[in-house]
C-alpha positions as CSV (number, residue, x, y, z in Angstrom):
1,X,134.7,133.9,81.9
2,X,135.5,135.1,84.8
3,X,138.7,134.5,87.5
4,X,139.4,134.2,91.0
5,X,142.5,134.8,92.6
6,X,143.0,134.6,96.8
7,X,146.3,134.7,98.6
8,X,145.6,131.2,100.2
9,X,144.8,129.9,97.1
10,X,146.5,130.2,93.0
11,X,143.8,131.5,90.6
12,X,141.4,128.9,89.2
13,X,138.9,129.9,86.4
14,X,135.7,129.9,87.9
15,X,133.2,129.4,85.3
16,X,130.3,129.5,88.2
17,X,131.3,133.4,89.0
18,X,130.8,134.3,85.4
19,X,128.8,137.9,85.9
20,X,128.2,140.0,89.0
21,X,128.8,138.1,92.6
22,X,126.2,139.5,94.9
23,X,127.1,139.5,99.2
24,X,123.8,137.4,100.3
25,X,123.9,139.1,104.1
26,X,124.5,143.0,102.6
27,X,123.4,142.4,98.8
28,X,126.3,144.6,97.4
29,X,126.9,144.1,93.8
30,X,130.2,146.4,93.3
31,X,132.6,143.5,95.1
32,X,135.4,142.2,93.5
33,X,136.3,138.1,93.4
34,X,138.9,138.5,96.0
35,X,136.7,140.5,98.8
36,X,134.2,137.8,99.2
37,X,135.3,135.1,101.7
38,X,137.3,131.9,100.7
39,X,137.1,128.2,101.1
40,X,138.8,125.7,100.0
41,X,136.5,122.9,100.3
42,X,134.3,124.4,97.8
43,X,135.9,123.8,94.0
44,X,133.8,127.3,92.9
45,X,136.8,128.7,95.6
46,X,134.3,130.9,97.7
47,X,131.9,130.3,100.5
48,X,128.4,129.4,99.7
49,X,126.0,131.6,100.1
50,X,128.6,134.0,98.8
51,X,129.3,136.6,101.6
52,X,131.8,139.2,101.8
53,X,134.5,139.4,103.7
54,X,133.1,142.4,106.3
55,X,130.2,140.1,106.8
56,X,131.3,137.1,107.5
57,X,133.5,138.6,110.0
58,X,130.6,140.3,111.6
59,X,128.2,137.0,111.4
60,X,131.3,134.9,113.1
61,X,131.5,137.5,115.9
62,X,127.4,137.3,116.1
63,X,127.7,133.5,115.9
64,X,130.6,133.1,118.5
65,X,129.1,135.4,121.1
66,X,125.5,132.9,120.7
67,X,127.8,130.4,121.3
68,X,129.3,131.8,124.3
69,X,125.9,132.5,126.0
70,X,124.6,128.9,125.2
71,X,127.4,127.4,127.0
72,X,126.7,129.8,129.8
73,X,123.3,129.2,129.9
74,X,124.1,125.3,129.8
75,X,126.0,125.5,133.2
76,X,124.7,124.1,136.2
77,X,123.4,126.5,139.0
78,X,125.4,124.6,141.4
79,X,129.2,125.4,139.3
80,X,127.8,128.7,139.0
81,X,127.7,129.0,142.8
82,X,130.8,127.9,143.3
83,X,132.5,130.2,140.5
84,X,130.8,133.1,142.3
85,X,132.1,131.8,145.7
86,X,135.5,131.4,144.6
87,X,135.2,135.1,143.0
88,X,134.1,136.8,145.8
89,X,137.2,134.8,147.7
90,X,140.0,135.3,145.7
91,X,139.1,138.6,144.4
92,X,137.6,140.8,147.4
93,X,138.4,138.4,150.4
94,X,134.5,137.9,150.9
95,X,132.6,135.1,151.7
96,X,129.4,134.4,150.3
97,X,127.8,134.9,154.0
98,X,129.4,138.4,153.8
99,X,128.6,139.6,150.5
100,X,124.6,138.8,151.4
101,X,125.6,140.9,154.8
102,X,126.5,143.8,153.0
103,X,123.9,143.5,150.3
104,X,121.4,142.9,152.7
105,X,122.9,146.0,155.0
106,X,121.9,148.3,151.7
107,X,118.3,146.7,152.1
108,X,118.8,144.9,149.3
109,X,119.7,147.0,146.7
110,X,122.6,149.3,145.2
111,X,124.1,151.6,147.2
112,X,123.8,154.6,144.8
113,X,120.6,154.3,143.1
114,X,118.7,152.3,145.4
115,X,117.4,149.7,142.2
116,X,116.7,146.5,143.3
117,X,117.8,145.4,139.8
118,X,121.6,144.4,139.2
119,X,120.6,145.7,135.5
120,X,122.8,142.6,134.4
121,X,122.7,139.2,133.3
122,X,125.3,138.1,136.2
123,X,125.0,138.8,139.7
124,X,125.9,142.6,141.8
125,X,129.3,144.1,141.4
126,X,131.6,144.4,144.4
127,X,132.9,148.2,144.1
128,X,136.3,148.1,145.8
129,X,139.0,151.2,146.0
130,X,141.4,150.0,143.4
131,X,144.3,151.8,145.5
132,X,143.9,149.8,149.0
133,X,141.5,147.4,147.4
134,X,139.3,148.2,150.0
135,X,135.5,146.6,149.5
136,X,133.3,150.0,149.7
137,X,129.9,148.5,148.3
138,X,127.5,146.5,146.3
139,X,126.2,148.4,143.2
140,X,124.6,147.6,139.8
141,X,126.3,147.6,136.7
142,X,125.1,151.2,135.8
143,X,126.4,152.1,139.0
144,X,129.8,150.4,138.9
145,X,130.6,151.8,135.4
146,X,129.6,155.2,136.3
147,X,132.7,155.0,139.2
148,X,135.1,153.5,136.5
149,X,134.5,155.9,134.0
150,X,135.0,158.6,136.5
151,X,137.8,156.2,137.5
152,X,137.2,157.2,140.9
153,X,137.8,160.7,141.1
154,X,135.1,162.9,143.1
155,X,136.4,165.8,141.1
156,X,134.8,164.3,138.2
157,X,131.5,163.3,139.7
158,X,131.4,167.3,141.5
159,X,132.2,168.4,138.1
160,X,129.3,166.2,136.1
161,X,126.9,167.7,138.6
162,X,127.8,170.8,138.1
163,X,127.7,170.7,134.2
164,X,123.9,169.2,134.9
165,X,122.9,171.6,136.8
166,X,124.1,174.3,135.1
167,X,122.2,172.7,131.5
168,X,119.1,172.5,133.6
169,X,119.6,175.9,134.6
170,X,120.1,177.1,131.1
171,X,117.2,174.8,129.5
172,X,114.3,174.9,132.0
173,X,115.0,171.1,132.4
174,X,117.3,168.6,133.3
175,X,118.3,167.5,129.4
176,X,121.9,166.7,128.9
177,X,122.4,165.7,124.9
178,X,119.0,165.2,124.2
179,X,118.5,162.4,127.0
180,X,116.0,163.3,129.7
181,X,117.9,162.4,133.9
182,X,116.5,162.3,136.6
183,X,116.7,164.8,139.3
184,X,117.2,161.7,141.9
185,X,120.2,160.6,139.9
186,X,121.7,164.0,140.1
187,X,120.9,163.6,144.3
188,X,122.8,160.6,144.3
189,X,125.8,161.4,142.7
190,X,125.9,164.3,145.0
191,X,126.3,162.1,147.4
192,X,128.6,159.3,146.0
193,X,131.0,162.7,145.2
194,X,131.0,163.3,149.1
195,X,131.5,160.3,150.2
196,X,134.5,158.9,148.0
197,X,136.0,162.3,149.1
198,X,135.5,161.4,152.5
199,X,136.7,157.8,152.0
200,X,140.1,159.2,150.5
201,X,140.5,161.6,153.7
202,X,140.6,159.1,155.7
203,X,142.8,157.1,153.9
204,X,145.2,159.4,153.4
């Protein structure tokens, strides 16, 4: 007959376990009493469907990030606005009438690619110098990442470009790890390289 012991819990027998317990999300057979997941309200001592531990931790991450996007899909445009307003505000020291200025100054799209897609589910991101906090742009998220990765330095950026070119050189085309760029996007960080150098001359 077989047992089942769990620190939150003393060992009961469990006449319902009696043979193999099978995970009903990853269908492992080779799992011991103890590394499936607990309840208390159950009097078998386990969650039904039985699921192991790794996957119930996985399927409450899964289920609380649904959550998450329900309730932000459940908010009114109008708190949304005001969010984004406040944001822009508190953050950056924009208004709403100036970040639509500046975006619509880029004619409407990011500064460094040119895509008139934000390539996210929220609205542009306001790139800033994070040492003066000086607003420099509106980019996409691709865009914005790219800088924070790089975390700002046009060393970096000179020295991605030069590892690209150099691989296109060497290959006949522009293939970094298997992934095919564009030539544009080597163009453009070109020119974000010069001018974040040219923003921290004058600065400093």
């Amino acid at each position: 007959m077989g047992t089942f012991g769990c620190k939150r819990r003393s060992p009961v027998i469990n006449p319902e376990l009696a043979g193999e317990l099978v995970c009903s999300e990853c269908k492992r057979t080779d799992l011991a009493h103890a590394d499936f997941h607990a309840d208390k309200r159950r009097n078998a001592g386990l969650h039904r469907p039985y699921t192991c531990e790794t996957c119930w931790i996985r399927l409450d991450k899964l289920r609380k990030r649904n959550e998450k996007r329900a309730r932000r899909s459940a908010v009114p445009d109008r708190v949304r606005a005001s969010y984004r307003r406040w944001q822009l505000k508190r953050v950056y020291g924009l208004s709403i009438e100036q970040f639509n200025q500046m975006l619509s100054s880029q004619g409407g799209v990011c500064k460094i690619c040119k895509s008139s897609d934000p390539r996210t589910g929220r609205d542009w991101h306001v790139d800033h110098d994070h040492r003066t906090g000086v607003v420099r742009g509106i980019l996409c998220a691709r865009c914005n990442l790219l800088l924070g990765r790089a975390q700002d330095r046009a060393d970096r950026l000179e020295a991605a470009i030069e590892y690209l070119r150099a691989a296109e050189k060497a290959t006949g085309a522009p293939v970094v790890t298997g992934t095919v760029l564009r030539l544009d996007a080597v163009r453009n960080a070109e020119r974000l390289a010069a001018e974040i150098q040219t923003s921290a001359e004058e600065h400093w």
